[in-house]
Biopython code that builds the backbone (N, CA, C, O; Angstrom):
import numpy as np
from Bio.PDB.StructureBuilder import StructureBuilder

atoms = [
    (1, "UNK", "N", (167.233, 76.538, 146.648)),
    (1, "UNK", "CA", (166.576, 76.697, 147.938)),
    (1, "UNK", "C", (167.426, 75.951, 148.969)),
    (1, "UNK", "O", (167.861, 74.828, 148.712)),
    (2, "UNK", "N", (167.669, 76.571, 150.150)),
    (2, "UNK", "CA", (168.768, 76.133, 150.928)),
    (2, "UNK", "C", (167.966, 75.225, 152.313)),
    (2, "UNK", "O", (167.276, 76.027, 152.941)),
    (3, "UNK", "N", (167.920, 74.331, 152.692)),
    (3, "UNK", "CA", (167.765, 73.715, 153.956)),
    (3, "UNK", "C", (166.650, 74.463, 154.835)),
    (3, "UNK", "O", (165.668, 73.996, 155.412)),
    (4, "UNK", "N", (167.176, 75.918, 154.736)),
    (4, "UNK", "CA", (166.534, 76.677, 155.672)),
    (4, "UNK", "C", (165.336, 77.088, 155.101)),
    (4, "UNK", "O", (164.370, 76.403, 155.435)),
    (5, "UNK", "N", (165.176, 77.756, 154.544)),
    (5, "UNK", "CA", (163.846, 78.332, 153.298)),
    (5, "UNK", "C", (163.065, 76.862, 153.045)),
    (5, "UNK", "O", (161.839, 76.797, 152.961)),
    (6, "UNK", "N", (164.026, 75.590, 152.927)),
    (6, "UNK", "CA", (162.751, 74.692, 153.013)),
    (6, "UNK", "C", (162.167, 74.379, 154.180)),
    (6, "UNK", "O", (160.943, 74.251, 154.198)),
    (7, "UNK", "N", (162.660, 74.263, 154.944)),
    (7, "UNK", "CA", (162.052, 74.308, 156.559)),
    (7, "UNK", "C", (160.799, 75.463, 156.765)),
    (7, "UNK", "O", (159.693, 75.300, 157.280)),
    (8, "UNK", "N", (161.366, 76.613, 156.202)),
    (8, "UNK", "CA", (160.412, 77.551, 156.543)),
    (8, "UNK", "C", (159.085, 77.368, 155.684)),
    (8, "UNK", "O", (157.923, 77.635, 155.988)),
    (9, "UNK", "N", (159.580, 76.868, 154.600)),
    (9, "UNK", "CA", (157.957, 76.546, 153.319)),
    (9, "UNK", "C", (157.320, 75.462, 153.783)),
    (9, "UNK", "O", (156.098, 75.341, 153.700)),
    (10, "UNK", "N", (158.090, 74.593, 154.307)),
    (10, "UNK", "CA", (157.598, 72.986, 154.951)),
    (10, "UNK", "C", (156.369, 73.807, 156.355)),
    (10, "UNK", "O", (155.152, 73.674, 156.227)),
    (11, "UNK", "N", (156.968, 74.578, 157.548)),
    (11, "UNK", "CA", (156.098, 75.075, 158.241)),
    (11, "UNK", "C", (154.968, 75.514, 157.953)),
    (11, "UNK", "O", (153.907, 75.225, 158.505)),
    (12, "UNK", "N", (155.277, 76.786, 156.396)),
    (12, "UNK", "CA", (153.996, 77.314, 156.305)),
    (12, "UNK", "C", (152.898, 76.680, 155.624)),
    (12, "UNK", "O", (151.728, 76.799, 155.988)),
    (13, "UNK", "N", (153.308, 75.956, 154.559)),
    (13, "UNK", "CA", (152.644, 75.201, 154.110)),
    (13, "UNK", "C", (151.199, 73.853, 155.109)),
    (13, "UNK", "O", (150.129, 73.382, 154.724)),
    (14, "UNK", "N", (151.951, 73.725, 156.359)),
    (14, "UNK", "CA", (152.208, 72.857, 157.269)),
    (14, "UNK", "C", (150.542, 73.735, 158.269)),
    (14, "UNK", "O", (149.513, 73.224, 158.711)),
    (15, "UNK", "N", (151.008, 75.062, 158.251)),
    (15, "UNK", "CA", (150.022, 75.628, 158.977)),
    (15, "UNK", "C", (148.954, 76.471, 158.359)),
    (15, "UNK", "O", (148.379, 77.420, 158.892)),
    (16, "UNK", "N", (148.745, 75.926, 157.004)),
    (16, "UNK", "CA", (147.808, 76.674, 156.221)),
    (16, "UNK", "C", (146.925, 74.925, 156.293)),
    (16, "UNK", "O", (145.741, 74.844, 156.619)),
    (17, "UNK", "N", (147.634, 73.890, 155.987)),
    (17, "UNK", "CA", (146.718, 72.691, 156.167)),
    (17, "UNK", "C", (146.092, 72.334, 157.525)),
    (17, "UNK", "O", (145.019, 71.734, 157.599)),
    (18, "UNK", "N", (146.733, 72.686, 158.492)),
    (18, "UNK", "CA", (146.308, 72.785, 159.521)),
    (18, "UNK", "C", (145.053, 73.745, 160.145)),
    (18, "UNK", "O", (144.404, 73.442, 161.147)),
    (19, "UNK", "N", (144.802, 75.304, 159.107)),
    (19, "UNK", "CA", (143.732, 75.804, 159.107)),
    (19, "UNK", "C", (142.839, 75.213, 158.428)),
    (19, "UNK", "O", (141.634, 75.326, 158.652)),
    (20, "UNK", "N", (143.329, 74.536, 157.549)),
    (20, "UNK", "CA", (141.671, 73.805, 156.747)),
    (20, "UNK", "C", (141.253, 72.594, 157.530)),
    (20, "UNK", "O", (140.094, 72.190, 157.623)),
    (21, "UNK", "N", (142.235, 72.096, 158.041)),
    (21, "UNK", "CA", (141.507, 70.946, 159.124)),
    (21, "UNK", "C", (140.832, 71.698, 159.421)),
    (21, "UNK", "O", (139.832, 71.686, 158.703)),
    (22, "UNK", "N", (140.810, 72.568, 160.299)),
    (22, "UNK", "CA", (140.408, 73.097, 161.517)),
    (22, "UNK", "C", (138.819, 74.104, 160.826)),
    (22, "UNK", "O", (137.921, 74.412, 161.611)),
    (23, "UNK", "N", (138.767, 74.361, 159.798)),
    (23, "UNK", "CA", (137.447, 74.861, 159.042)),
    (23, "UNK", "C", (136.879, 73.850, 158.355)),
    (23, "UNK", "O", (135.661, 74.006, 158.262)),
    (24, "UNK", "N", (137.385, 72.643, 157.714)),
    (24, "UNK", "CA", (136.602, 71.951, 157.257)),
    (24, "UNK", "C", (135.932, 71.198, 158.895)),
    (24, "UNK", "O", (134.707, 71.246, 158.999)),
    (25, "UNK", "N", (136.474, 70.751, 159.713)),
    (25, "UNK", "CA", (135.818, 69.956, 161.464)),
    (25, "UNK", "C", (135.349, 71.265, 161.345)),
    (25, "UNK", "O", (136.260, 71.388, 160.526)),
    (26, "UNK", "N", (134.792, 72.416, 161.363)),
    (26, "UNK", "CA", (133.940, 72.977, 162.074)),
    (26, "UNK", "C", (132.658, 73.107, 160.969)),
    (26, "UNK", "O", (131.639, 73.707, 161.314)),
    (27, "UNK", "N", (132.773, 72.516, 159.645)),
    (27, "UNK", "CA", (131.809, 72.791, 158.832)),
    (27, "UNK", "C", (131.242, 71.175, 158.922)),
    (27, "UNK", "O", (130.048, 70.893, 158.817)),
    (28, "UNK", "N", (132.098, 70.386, 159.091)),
    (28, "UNK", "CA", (131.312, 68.740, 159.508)),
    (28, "UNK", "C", (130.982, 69.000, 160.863)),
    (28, "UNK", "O", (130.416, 67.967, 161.222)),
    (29, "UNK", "N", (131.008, 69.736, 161.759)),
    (29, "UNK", "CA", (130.697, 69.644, 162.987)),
    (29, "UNK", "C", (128.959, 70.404, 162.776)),
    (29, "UNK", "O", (127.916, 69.935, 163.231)),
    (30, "UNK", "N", (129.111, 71.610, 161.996)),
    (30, "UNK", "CA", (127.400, 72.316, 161.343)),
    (30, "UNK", "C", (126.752, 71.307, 161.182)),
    (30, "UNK", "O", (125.781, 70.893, 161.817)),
    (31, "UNK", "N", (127.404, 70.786, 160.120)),
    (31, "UNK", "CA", (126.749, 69.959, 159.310)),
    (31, "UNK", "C", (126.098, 68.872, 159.952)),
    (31, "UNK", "O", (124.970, 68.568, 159.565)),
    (32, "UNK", "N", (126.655, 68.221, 160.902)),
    (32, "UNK", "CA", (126.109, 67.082, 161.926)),
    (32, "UNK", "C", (125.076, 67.850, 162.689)),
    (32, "UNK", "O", (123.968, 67.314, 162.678)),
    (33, "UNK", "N", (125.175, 69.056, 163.397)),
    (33, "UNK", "CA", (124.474, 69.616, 163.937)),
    (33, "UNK", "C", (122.940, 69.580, 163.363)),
    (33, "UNK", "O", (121.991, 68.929, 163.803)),
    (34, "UNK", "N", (122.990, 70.596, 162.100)),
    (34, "UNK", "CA", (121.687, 70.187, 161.182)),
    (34, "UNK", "C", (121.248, 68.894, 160.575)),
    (34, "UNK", "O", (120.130, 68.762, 160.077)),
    (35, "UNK", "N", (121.870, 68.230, 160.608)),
    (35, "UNK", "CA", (121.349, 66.529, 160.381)),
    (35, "UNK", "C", (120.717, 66.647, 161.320)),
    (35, "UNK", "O", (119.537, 66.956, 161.151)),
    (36, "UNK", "N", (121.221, 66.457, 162.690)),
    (36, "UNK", "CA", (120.587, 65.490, 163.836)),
    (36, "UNK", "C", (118.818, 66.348, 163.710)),
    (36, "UNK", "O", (117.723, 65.791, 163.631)),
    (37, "UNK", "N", (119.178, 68.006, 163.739)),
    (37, "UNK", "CA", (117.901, 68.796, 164.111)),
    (37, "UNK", "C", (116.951, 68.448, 163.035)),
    (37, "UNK", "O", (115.738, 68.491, 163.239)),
    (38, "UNK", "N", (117.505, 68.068, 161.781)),
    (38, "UNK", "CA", (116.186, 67.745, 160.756)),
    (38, "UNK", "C", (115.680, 66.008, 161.356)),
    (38, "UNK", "O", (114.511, 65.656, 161.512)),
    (39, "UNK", "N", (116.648, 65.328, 161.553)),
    (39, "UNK", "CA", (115.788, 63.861, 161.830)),
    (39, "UNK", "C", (115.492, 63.758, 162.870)),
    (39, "UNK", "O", (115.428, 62.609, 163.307)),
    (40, "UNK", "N", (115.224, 64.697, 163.618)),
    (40, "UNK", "CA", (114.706, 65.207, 164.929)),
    (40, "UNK", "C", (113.122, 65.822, 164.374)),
    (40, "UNK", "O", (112.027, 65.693, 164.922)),
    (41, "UNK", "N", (113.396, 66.362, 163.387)),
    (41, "UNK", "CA", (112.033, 67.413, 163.033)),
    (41, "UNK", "C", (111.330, 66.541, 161.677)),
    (41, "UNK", "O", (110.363, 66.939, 161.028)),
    (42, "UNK", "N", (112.124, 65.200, 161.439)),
    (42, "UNK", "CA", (111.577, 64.140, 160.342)),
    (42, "UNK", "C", (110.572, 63.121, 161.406)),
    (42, "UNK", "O", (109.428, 62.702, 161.228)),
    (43, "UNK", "N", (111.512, 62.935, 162.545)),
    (43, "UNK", "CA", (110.423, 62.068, 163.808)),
    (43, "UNK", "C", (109.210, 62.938, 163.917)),
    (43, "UNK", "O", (108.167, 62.724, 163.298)),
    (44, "UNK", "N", (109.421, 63.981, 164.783)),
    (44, "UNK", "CA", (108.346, 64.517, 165.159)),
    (44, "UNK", "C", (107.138, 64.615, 164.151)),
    (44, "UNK", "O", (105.997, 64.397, 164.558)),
    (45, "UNK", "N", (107.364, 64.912, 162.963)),
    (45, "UNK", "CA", (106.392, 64.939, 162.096)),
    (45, "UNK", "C", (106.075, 63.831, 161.189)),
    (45, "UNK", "O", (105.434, 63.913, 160.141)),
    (46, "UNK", "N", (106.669, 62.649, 161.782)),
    (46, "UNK", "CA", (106.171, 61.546, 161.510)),
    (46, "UNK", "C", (104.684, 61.032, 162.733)),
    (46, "UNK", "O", (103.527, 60.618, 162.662)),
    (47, "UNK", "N", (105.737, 61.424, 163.786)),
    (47, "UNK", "CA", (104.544, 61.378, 165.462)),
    (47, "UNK", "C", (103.268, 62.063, 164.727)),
    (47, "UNK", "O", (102.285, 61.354, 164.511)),
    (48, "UNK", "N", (103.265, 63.323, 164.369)),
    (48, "UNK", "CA", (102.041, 64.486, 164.783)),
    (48, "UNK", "C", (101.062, 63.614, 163.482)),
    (48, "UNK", "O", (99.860, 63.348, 163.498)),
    (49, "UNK", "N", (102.352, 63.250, 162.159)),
    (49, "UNK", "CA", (100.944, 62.756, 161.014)),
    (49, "UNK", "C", (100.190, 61.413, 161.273)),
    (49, "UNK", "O", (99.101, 61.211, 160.738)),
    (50, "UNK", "N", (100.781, 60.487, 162.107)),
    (50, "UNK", "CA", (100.411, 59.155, 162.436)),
    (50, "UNK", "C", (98.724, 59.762, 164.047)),
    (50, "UNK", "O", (97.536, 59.554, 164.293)),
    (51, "UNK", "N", (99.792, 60.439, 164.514)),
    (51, "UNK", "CA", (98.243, 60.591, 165.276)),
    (51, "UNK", "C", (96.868, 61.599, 164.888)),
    (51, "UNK", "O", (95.779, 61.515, 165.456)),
    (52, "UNK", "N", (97.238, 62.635, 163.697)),
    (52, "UNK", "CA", (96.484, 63.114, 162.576)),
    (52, "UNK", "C", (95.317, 62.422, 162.241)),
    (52, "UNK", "O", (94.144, 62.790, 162.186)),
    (53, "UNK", "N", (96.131, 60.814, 161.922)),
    (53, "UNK", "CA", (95.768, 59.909, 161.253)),
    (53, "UNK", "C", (94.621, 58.788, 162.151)),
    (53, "UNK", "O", (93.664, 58.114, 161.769)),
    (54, "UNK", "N", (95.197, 58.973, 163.345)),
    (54, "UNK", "CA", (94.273, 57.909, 164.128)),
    (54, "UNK", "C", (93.081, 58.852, 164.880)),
    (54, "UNK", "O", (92.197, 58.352, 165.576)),
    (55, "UNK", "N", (93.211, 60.290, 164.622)),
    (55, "UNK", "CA", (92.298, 60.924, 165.708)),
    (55, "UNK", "C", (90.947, 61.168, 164.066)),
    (55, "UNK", "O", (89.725, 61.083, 164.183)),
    (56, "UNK", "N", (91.754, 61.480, 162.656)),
    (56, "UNK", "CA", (90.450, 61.645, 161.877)),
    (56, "UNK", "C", (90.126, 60.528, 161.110)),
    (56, "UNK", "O", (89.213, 60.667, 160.296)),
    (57, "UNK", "N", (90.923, 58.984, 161.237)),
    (57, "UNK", "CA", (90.064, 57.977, 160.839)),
    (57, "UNK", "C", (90.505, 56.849, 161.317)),
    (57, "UNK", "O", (91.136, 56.093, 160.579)),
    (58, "UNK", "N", (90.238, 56.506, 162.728)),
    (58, "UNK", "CA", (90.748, 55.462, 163.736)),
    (58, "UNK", "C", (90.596, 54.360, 163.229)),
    (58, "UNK", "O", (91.441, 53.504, 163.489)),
    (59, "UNK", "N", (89.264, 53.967, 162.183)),
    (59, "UNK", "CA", (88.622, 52.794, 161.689)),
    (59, "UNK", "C", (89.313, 52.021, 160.666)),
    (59, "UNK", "O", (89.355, 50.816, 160.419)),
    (60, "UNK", "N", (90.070, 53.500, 159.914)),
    (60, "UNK", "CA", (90.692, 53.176, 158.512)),
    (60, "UNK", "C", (92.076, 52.232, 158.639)),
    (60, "UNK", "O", (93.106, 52.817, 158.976)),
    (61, "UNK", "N", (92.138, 50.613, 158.348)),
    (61, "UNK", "CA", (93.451, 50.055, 158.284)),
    (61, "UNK", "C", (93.768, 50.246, 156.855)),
    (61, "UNK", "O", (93.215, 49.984, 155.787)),
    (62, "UNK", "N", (95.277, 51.007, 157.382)),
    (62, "UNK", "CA", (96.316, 50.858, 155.758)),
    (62, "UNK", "C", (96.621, 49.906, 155.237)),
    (62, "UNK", "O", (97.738, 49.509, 155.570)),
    (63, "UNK", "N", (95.854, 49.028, 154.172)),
    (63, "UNK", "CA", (96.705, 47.737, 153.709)),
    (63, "UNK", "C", (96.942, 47.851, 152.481)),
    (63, "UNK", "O", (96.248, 48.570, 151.762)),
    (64, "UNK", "N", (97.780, 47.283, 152.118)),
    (64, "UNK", "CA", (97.694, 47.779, 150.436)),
    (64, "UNK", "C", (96.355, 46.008, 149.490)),
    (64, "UNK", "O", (96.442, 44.780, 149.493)),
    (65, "UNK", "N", (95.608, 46.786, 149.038)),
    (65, "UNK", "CA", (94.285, 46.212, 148.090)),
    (65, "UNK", "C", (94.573, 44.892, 147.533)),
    (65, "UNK", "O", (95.803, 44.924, 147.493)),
    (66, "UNK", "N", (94.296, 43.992, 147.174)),
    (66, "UNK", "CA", (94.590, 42.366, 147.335)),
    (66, "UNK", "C", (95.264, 42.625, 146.037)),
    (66, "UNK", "O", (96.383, 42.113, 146.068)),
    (67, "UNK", "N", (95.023, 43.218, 144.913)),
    (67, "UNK", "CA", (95.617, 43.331, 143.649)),
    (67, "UNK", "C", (97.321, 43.849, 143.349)),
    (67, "UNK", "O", (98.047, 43.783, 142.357)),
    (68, "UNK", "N", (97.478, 44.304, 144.548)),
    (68, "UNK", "CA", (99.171, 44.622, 144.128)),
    (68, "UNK", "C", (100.194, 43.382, 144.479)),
    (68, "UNK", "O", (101.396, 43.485, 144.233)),
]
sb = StructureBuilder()
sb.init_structure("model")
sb.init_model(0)
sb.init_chain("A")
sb.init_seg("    ")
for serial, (resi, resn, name, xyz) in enumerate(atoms, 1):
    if name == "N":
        sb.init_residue(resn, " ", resi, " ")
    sb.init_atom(name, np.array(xyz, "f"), 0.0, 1.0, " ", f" {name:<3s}", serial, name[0])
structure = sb.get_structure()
């Protein structure tokens, strides 16, 4: 293999890693996307069960029972 042909394998090689950067950042970029929207949708339905909780038993304190 002469100088030249390695230059040219060095490029292509060069721009096939350069497409997987470029698909793996857009599959961590999804991927962050759906994180944030689930612990977005883990809050909220933490909000809706806590006030669930105070509108059908305002009286009831959570403690855990003298025995544990």
């Amino acid at each position: 293999m002469n100088e030249n042909e390695r230059i040219i394998e060095l490029e292509t090689r060069l721009m096939h890693l350069d497409d997987t950067v470029d698909v793996l950042n857009d599959v961590v970029t999804s991927q962050q996307q759906q994180i944030d929207k689930l612990e977005k949708s883990i809050l909220k339905l933490g909000e809706e069960q806590l006030e669930m909780k105070e509108q059908t038993a305002p009286d009831i304190v959570d403690t855990r029972p003298p025995h544990y």
